[in-house]
C-alpha positions as CSV (number, residue, x, y, z in Angstrom):
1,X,58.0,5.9,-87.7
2,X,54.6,7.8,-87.3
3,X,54.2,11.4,-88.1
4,X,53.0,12.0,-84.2
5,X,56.7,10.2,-83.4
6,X,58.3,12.1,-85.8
7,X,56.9,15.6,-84.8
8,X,57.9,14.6,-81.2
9,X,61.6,14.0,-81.9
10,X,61.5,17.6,-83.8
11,X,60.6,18.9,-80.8
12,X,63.2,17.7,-78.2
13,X,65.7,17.9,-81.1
14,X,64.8,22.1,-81.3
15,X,64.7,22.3,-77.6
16,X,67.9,20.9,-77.1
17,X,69.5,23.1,-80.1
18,X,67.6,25.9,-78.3
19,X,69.4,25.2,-74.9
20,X,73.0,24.6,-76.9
21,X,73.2,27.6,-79.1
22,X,70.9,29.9,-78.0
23,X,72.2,32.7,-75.6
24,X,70.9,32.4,-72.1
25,X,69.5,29.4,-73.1
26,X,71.5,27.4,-70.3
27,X,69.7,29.6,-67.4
28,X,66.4,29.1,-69.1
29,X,66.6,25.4,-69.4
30,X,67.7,25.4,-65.0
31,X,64.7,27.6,-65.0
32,X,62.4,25.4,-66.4
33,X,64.3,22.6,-64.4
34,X,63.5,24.5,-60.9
35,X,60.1,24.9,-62.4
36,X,59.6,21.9,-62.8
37,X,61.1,19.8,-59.5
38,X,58.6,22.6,-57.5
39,X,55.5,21.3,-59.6
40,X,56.5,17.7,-58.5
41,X,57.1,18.8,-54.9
42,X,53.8,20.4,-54.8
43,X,52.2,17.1,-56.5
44,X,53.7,15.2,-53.8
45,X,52.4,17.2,-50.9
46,X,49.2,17.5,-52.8
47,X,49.1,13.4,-52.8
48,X,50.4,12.8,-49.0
49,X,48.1,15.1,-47.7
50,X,45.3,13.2,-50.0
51,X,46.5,9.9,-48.5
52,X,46.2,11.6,-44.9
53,X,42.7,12.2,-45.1
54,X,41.6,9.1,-46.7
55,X,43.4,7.0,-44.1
56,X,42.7,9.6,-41.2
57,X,40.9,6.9,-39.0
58,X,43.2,4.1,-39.8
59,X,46.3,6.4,-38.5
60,X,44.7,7.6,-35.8
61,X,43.8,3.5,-34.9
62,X,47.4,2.7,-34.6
63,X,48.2,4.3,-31.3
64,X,50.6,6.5,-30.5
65,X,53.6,4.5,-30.3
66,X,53.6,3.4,-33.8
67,X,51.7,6.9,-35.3
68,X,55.1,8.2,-33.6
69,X,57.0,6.1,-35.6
70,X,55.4,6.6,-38.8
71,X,55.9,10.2,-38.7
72,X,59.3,10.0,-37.6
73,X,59.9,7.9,-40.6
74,X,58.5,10.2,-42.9
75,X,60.7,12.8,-41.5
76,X,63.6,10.9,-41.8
77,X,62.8,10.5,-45.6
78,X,62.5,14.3,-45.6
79,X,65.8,15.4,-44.3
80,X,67.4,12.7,-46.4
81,X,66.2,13.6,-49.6
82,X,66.7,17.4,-48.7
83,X,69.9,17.0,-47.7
84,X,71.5,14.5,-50.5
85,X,73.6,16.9,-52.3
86,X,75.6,17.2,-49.4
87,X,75.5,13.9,-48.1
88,X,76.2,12.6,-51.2
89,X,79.4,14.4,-51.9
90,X,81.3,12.5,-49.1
91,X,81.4,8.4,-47.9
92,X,80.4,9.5,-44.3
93,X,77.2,11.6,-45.3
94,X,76.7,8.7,-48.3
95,X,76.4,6.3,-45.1
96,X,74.5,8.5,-43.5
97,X,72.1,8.9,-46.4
98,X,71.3,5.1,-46.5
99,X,71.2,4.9,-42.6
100,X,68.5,7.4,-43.1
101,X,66.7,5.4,-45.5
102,X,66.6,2.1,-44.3
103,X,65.8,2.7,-41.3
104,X,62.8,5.1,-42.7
105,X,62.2,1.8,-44.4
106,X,62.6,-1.0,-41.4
107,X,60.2,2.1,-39.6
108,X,57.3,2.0,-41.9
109,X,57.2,-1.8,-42.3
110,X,56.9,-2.5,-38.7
111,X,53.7,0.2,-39.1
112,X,52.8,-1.5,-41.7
113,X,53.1,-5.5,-39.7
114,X,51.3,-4.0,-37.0
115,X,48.7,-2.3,-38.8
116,X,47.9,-5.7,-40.2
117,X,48.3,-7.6,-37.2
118,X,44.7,-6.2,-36.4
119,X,43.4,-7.3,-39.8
120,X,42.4,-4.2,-41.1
């Protein structure tokens, strides 16, 4: 192994001993978690809203039955992923979940066939 690889594993190896023996340390790792997943969140909202105003004219070309249906996909998508810890936790809501989903999914493709049905 290199040095870099080696000095790597040192790390995660005194982070983890940090988060095992150290007092608190359990909070401060789900800190860092929460940290963390709201950095991500924001990088996602940073990128959608990126991808909106690239594709502004394209969207606005579909019309507003399928614009409809592209938002109302992405919403979909929204409550589902905010919602999974408790849909999760039972078969009904884990149907629901995938319900959600797919049909996010079968929503954005038909978008997407009749985006390209007008060859852009």
């Amino acid at each position: 192994m290199s040095r870099t690889a080696l000095r790597n594993v040192a790390i995660v190896l005194a982070l983890a001993a940090a988060v095992a023996f150290l007092p608190g340390g359990g909070k401060s790792a789900t800190f860092v978690s929460s940290l963390l997943g709201v950095a991500i969140g924001v990088i996602f909202v940073l990128l959608a809203v990126r991808f909106y105003r690239e594709n502004r004219v394209a969207i606005f070309g579909l019309g507003d039955r399928h614009r409809a249906l592209l938002y109302g996909a992405l919403g979909a998508v929204v409550v589902a992923l905010a919602g999974r810890g408790r849909l999760l936790g039972t078969s009904v809501g884990t149907l629901v979940f995938f319900v959600l989903l797919l049909g996010a999914a079968a929503a954005v493709y038909a978008v997407w066939k009749h985006h390209r049905s007008y060859g852009y």
